[in-house]
C-alpha positions as MATLAB code, in Angstrom:
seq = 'XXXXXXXXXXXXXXXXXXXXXXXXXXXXXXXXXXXXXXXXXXXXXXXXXXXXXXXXXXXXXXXXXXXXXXXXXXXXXXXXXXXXXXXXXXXXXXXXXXXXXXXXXXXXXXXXXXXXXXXXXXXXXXXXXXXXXXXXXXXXXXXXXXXXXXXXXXXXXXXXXXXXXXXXXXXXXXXXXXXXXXXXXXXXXXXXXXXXXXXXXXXXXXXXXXXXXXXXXXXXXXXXXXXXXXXXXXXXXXXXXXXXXXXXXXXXXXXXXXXXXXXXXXXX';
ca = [
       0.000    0.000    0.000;
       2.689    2.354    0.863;
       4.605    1.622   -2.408;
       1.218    2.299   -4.418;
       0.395    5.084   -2.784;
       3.887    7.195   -2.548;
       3.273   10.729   -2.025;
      -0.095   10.102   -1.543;
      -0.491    8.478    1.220;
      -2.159   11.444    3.115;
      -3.591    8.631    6.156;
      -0.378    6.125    7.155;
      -1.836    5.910   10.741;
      -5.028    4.030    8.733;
      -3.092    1.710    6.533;
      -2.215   -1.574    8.917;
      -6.324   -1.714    9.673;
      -6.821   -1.115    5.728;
      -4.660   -4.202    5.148;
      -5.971   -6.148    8.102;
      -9.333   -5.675    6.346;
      -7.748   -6.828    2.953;
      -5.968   -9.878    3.716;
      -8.817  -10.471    5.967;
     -11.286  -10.662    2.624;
      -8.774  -12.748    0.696;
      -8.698  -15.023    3.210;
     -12.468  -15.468    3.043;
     -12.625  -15.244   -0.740;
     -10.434  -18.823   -0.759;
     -12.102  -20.198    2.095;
     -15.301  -19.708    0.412;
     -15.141  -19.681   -3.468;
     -15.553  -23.423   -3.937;
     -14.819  -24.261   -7.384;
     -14.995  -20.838   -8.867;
     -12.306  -19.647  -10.780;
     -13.612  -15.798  -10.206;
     -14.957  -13.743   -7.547;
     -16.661  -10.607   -6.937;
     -17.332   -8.565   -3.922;
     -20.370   -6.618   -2.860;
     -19.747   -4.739    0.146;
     -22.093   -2.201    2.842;
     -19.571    0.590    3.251;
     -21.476    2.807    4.587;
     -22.526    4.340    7.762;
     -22.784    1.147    9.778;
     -19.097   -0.146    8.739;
     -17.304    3.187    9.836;
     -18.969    3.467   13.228;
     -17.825   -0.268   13.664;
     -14.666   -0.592   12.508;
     -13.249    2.979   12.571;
     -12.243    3.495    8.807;
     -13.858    2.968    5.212;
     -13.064    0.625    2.662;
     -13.139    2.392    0.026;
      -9.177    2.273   -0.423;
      -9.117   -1.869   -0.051;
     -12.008   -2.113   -2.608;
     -10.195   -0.465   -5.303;
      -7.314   -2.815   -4.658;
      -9.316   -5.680   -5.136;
     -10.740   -4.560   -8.139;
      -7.186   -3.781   -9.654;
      -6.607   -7.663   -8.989;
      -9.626   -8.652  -10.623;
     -11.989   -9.100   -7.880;
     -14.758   -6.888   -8.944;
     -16.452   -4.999   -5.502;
     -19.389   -2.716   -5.620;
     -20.565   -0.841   -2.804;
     -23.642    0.231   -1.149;
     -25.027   -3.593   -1.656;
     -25.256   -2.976   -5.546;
     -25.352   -6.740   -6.219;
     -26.493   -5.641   -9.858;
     -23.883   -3.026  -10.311;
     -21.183   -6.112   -9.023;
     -22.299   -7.871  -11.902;
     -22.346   -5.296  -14.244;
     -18.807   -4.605  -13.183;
     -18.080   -8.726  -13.658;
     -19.055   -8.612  -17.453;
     -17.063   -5.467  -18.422;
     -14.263   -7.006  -17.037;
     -14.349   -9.889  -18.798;
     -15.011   -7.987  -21.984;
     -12.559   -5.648  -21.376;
      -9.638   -7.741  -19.874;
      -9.197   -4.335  -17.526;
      -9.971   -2.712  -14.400;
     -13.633   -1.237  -14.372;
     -15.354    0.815  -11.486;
     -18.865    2.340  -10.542;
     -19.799    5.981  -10.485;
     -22.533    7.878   -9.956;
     -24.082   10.600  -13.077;
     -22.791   12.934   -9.407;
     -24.134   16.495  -11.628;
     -23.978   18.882  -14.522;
     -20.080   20.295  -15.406;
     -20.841   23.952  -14.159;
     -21.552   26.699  -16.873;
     -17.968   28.104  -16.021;
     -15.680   24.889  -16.638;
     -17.397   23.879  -20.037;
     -16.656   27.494  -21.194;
     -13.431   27.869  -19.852;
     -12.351   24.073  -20.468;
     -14.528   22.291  -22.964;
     -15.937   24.518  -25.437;
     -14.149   24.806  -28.663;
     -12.131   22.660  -27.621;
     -14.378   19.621  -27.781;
     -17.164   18.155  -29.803;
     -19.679   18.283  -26.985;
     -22.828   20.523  -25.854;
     -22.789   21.597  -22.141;
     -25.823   18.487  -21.882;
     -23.353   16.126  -23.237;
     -20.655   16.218  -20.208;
     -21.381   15.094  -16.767;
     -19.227   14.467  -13.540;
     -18.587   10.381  -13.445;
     -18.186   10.860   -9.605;
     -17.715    8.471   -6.328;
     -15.942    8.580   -3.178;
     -12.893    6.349   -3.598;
     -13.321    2.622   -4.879;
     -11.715    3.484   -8.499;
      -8.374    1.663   -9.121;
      -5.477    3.939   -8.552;
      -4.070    2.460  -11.895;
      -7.344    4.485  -13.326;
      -6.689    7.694  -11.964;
      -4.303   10.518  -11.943;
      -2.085   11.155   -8.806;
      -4.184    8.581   -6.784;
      -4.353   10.452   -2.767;
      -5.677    8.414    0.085;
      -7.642   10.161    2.711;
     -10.753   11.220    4.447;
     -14.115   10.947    2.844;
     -15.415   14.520    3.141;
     -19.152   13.546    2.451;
     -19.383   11.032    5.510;
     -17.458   13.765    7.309;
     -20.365   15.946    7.403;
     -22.150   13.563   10.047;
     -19.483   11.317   11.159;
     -16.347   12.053   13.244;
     -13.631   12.213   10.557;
     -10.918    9.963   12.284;
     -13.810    7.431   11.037;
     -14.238    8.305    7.537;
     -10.566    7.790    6.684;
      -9.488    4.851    4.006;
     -10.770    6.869    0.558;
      -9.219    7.008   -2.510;
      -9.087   10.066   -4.608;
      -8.174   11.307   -8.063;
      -8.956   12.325  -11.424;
      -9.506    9.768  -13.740;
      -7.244    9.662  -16.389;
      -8.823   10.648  -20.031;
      -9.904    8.249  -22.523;
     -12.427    6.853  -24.270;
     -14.888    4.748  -21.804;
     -18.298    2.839  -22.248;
     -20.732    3.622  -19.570;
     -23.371    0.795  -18.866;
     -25.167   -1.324  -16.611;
     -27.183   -3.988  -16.066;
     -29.989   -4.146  -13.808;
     -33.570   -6.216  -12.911;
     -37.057   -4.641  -12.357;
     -39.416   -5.178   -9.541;
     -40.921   -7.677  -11.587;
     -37.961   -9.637  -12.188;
     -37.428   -8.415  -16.002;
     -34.142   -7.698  -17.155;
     -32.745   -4.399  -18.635;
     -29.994   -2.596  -19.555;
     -28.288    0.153  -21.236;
     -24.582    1.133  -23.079;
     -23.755    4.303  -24.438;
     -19.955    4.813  -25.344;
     -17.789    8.272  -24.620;
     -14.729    9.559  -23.407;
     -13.379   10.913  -19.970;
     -12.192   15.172  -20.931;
      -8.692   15.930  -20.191;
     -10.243   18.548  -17.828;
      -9.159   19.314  -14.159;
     -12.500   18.461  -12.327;
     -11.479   20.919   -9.112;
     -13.227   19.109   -6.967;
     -12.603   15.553   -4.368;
     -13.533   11.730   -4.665;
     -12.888    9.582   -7.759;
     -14.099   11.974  -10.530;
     -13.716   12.761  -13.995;
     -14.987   14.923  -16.692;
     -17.228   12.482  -18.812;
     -19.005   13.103  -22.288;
     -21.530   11.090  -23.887;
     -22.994   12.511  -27.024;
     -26.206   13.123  -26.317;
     -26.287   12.502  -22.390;
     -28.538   14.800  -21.346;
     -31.665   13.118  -23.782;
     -30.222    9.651  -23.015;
     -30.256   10.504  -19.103;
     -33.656   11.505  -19.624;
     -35.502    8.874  -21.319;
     -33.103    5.809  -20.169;
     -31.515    6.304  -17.173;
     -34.583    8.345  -15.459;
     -37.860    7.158  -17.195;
     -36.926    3.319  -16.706;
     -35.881    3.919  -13.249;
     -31.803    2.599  -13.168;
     -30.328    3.244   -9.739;
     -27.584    6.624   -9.632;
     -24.532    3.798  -10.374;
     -23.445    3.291  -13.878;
     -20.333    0.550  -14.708;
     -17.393    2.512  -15.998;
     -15.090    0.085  -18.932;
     -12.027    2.215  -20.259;
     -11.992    1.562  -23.258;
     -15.221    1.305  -26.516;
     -16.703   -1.955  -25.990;
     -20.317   -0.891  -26.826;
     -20.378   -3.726  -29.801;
     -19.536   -6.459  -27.162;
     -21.443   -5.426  -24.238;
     -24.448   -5.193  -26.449;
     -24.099   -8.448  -27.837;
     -23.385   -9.539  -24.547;
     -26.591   -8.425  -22.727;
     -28.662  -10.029  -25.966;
     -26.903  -13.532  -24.763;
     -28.614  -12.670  -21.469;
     -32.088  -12.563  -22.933;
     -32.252   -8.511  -22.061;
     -35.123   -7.087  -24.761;
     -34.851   -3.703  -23.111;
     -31.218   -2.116  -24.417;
     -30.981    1.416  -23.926;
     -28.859    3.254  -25.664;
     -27.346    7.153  -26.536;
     -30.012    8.275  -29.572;
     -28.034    9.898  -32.399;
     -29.567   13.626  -33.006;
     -32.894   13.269  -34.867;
     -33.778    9.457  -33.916;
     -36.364    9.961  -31.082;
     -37.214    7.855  -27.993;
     -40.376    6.560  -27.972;
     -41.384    9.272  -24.599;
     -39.496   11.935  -26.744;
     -41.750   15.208  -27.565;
     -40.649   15.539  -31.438;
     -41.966   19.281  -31.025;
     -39.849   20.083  -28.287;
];
């Protein structure tokens, strides 16, 4: 951990419990995974596990992923999944994020504009407290999670990962089952902005031609949960054939300009 992190290890005094925690989970991944050749994680990180053990594990899950077992938080079973598949299509590190907000008016003037093919609706912040891979972002710092700080004693909250994430192209998808027990699922291909994000967390600068439509009348109307699967790399093609193998009839995708979804006003 200390190797990894260099200059950025902002917490030492939190590392031996981080790694207590980690060899702790690999122990019970091959006590437990049978005759399974892979394993992924799905973990409650938060607010019961910092009250009880005194840290996060935010740090430790991106380590896992980085060694190819997959770990979601927050009890996303679907999102672990999700996670599983682009890693096996991608042969790389992936990681969840939440759609976190708009890119201010400001920074897409200043930083985007001109400069890139996108609208101000196209780019979002791909945003979550610390479980990317360091490998994935840029000057990887482990610290405090300021979010959990605002209601927990911040000697508690400490064990986060943070960083931009390095530009690129990525494919932002996810698979996911109603109420009802019906699949669905969506991919829509894009690119993390080499563009400072100024702000904490795992973030990045993400644009998705035609996001803000595609965010409206995928992610919203058919009710997905705030975490999307982050692949680096355009694996759209596979993904989609993928989720077809699965028996999904629901694929959303990104709509091109001028092909409307079926909830789409054409006179707006």
């Amino acid at each position: 951990m200390e190797k990894e992190l260099g200059e950025g290890n902002k917490k030492p005094e939190i590392l031996e419990k981080l790694a207590q925690y980690e060899i702790t989970l690999l122990d019970w991944v091959e006590a437990h995974k049978g005759y399974r050749q892979y394993v992924a994680l799905t973990s409650k990180c938060w607010p019961a596990f910092q009250t009880q053990f005194g840290f996060v594990p935010c740090y430790v899950n991106s380590r896992l992923t980085g060694r190819g077992i997959p770990v979601s938080c927050e009890v996303d079973i679907w999102g672990t999944l999700s996670e599983y598949i682009g890693a096996c299509v991608s042969g790389d590190v992936v990681t969840l994020l939440d759609i976190n907000n708009t890119v201010p008016k400001d920074m897409y003037r200043s930083d985007i504009e001109g400069k890139f093919p996108y609208s101000l609706t196209d780019t979002f912040m791909g945003f979550h407290c610390g479980n990317t891979c360091s490998k994935k972002l840029c000057g990887p710092t482990m610290k405090y999670q300021m979010i959990m700080a605002r209601s927990l004693p911040e000697e508690v909250t400490q064990g986060t990962l943070e960083g931009d994430i390095v530009p690129g192209d990525i494919t932002f998808f996810r698979l996911q089952s109603t109420a009802d027990c019906v699949l669905r699922a969506y991919v829509a291909e894009g690119e993390v902005l080499p563009v400072p994000t100024r702000s904490f967390g795992g973030i990045g600068v993400f644009a998705i031609p035609e996001m803000g439509r595609f965010y409206r009348h995928v992610l919203i109307e058919k009710n997905f949960p705030h975490h999307g699967a982050v692949a680096f790399g355009h694996y759209g093609r596979a993904l989609f054939e993928v989720f077809k193998y699965l028996g999904v009839e629901d694929i959303g995708f990104n709509f091109p300009k001028g092909m409307l979804y079926k909830s789409e006003n054409p006179f707006a």
